[in-house]
Backbone as CSV, one residue per row, in Angstrom:
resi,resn,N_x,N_y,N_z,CA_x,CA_y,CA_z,C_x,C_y,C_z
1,UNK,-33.752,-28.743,68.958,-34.772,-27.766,69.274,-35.848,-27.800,68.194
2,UNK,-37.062,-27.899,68.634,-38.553,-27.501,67.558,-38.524,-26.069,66.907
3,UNK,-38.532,-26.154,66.010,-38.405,-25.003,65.097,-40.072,-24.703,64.514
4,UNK,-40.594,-23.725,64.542,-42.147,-23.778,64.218,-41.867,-22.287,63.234
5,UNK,-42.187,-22.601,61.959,-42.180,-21.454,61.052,-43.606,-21.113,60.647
6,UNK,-43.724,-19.867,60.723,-45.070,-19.078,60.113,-44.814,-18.405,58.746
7,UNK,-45.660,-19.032,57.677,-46.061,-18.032,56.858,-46.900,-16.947,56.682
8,UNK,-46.932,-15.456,56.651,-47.864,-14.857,56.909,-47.198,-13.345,56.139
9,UNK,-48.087,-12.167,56.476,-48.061,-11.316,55.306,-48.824,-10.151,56.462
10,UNK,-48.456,-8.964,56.332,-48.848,-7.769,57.116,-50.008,-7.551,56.576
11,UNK,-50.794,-7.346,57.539,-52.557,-6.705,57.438,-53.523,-8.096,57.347
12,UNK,-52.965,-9.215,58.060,-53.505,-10.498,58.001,-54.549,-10.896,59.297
13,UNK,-55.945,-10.439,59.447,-56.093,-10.820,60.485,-55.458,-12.188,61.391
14,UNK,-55.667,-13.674,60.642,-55.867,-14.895,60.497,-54.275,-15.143,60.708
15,UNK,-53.726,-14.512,60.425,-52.001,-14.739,60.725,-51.919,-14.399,62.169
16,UNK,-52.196,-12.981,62.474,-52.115,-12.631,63.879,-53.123,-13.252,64.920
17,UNK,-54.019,-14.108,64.249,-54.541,-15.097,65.423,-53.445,-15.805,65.425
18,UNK,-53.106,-16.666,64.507,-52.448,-17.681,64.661,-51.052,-17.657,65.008
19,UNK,-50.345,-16.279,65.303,-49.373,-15.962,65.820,-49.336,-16.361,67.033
20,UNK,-50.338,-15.751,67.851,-51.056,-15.593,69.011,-51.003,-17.035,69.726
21,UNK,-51.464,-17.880,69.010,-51.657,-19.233,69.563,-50.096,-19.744,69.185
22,UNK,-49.071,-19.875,68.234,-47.716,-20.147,68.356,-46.952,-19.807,68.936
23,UNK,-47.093,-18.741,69.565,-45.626,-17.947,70.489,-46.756,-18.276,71.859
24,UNK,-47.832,-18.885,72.555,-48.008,-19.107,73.235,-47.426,-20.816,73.431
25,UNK,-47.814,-21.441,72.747,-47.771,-22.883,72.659,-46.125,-23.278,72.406
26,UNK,-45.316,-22.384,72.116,-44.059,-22.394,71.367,-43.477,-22.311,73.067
27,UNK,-43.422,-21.422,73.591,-43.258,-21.176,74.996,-42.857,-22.215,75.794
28,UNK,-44.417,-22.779,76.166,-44.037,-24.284,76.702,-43.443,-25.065,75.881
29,UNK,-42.466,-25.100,75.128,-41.929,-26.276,74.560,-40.752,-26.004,73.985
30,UNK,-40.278,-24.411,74.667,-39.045,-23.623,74.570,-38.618,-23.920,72.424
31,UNK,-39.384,-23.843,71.950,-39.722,-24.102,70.728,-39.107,-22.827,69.795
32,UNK,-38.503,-22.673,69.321,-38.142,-21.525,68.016,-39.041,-21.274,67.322
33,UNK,-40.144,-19.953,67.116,-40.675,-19.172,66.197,-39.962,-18.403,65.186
34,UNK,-40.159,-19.066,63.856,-39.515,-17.933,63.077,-40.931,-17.694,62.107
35,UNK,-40.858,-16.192,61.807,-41.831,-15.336,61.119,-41.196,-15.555,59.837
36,UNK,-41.941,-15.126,58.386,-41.594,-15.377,57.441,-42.674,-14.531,56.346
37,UNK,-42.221,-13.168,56.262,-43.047,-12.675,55.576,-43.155,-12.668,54.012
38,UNK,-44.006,-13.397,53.388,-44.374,-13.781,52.334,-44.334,-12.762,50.896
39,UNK,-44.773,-11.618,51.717,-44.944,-10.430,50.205,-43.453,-9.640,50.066
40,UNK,-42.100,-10.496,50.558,-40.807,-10.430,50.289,-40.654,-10.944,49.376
41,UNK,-40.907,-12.322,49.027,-40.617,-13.335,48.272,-41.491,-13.582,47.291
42,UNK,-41.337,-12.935,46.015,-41.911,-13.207,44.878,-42.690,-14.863,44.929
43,UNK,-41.589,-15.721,45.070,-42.335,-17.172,45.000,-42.971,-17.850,45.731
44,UNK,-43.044,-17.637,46.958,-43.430,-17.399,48.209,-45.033,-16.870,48.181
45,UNK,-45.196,-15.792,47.806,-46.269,-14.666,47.415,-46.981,-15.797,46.645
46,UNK,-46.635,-16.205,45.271,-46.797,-17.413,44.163,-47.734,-18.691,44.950
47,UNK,-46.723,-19.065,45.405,-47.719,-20.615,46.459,-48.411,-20.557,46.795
48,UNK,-48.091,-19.187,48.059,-49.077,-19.384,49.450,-50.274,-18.086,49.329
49,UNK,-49.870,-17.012,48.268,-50.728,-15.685,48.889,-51.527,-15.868,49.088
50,UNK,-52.838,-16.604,49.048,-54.081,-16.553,49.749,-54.317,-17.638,50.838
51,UNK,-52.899,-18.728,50.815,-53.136,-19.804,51.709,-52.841,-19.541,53.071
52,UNK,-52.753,-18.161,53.064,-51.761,-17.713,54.827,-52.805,-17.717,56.078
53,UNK,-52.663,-17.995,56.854,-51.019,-18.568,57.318,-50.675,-19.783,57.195
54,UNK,-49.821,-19.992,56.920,-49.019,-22.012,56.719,-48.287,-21.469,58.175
55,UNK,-48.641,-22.442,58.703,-47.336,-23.462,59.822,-46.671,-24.876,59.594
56,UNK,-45.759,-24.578,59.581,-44.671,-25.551,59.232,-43.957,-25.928,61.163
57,UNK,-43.465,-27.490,61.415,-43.314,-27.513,62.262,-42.043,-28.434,62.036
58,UNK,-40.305,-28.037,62.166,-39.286,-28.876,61.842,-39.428,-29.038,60.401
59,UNK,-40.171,-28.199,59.636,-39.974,-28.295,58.033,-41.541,-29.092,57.830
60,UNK,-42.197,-29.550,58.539,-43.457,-30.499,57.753,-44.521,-29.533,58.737
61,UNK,-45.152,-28.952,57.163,-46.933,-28.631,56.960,-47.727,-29.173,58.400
62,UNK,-47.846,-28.239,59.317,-48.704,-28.347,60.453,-50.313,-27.997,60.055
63,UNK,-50.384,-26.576,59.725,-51.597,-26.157,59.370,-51.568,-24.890,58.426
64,UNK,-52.908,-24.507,58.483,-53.201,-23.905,57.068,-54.390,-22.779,57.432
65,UNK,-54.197,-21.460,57.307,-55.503,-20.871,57.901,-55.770,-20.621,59.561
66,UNK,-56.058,-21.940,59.986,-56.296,-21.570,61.457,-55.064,-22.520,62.088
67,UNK,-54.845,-22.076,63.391,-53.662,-23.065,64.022,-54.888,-23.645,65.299
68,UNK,-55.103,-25.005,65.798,-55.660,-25.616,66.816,-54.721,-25.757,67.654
69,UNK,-54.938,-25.206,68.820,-53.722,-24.711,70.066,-53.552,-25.956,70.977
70,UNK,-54.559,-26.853,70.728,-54.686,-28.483,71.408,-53.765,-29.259,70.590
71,UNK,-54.174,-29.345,68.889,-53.593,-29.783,68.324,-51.878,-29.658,67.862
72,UNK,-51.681,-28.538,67.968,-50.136,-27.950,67.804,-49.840,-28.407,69.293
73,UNK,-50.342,-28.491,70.717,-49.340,-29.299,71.917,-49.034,-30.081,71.632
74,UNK,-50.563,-30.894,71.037,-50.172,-32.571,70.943,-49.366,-32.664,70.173
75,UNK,-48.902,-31.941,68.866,-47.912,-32.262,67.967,-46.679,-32.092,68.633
76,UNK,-46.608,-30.949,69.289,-45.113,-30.788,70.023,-44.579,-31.586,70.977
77,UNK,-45.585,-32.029,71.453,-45.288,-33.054,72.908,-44.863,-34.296,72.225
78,UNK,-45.423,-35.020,71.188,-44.874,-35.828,70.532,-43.555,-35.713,69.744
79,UNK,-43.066,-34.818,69.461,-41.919,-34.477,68.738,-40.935,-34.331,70.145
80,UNK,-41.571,-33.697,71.226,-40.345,-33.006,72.425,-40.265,-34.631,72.916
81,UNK,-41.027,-35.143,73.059,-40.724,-36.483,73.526,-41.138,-36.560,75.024
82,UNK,-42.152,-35.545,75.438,-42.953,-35.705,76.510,-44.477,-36.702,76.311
83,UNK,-45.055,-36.769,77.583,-46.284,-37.291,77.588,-47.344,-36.916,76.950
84,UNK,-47.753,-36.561,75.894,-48.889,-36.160,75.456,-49.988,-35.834,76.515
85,UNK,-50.461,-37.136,77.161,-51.498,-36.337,78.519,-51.304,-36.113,79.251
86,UNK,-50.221,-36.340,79.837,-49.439,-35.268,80.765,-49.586,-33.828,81.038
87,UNK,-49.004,-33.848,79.359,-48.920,-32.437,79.162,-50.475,-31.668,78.991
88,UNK,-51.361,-32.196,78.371,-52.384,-31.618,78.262,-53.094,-31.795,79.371
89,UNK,-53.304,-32.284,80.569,-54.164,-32.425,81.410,-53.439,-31.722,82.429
90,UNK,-52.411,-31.293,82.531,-51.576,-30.036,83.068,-52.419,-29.164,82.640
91,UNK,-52.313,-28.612,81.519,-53.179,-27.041,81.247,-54.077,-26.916,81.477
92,UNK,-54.911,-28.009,81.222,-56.587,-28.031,81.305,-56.975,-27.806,82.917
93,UNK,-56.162,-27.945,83.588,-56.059,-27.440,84.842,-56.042,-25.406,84.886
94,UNK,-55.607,-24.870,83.802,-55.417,-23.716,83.711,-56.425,-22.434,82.945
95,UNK,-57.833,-22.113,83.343,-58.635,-21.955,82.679,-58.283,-20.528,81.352
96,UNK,-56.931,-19.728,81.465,-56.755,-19.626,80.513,-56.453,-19.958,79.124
97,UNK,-55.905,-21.135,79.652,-55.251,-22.351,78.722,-55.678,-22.097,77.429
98,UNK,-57.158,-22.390,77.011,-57.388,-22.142,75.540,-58.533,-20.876,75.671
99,UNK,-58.044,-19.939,75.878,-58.517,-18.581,75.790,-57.390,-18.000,74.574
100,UNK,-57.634,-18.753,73.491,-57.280,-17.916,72.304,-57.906,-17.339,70.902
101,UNK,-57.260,-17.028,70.148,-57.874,-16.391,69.706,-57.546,-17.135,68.065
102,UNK,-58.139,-18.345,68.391,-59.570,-18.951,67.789,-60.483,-19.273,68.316
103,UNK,-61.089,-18.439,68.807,-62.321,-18.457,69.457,-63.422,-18.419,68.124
104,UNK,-62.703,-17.802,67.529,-63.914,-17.298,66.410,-64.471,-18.805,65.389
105,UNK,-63.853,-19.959,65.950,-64.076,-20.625,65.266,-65.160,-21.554,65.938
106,UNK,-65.511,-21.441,67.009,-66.855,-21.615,67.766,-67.837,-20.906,67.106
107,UNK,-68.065,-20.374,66.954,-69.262,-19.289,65.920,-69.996,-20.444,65.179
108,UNK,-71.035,-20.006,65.337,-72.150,-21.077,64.082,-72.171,-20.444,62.816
């Protein structure tokens, strides 16, 4: 099973986007979300406190800040051992598909 860990910290806008886009994308790929709140862990706090959110995907550094909801399929589909365009030209059929919330990263 894909295991997708979040680093993140309460009162984070940028975490709860990127929540948003993992427990969606996690879904299709029956994928394990585990949360991991940072201002528990003294050392933790140390590394990452201003780098949040980290996604980690099976233990290896996905992203940093923002999560790309295209980019995290394609990573999963390659790990689940499906078709990569398969899978994505399935959704793109679905005009909610990337109605998330990184939107904000369209902004000029």
């Amino acid at each position: 099973m894909i295991e997708i860990k979040i680093l993140s910290k309460p009162s984070c806008h940028l975490c709860d986007a990127a929540k948003f886009v993992v427990d969606k994308v996690a879904r299709r790929f029956d994928a394990r979300v585990v949360e991991v709140d940072i201002s528990t862990d003294p050392r933790l706090e140390a590394a990452y406190g201003c780098d949040i959110p980290v996604i980690f995907v099976n233990g290896q550094e996905h992203a940093r800040h923002r999560v790309n909801e295209r980019a995290l399929r394609e990573w999963l589909a390659s790990i689940h051992g499906k078709g990569v365009r398969k899978i994505i030209e399935s959704q793109e059929n679905h005009p909610d598909t990337f109605l998330s919330a990184n939107r904000f990263d369209q902004l000029p």
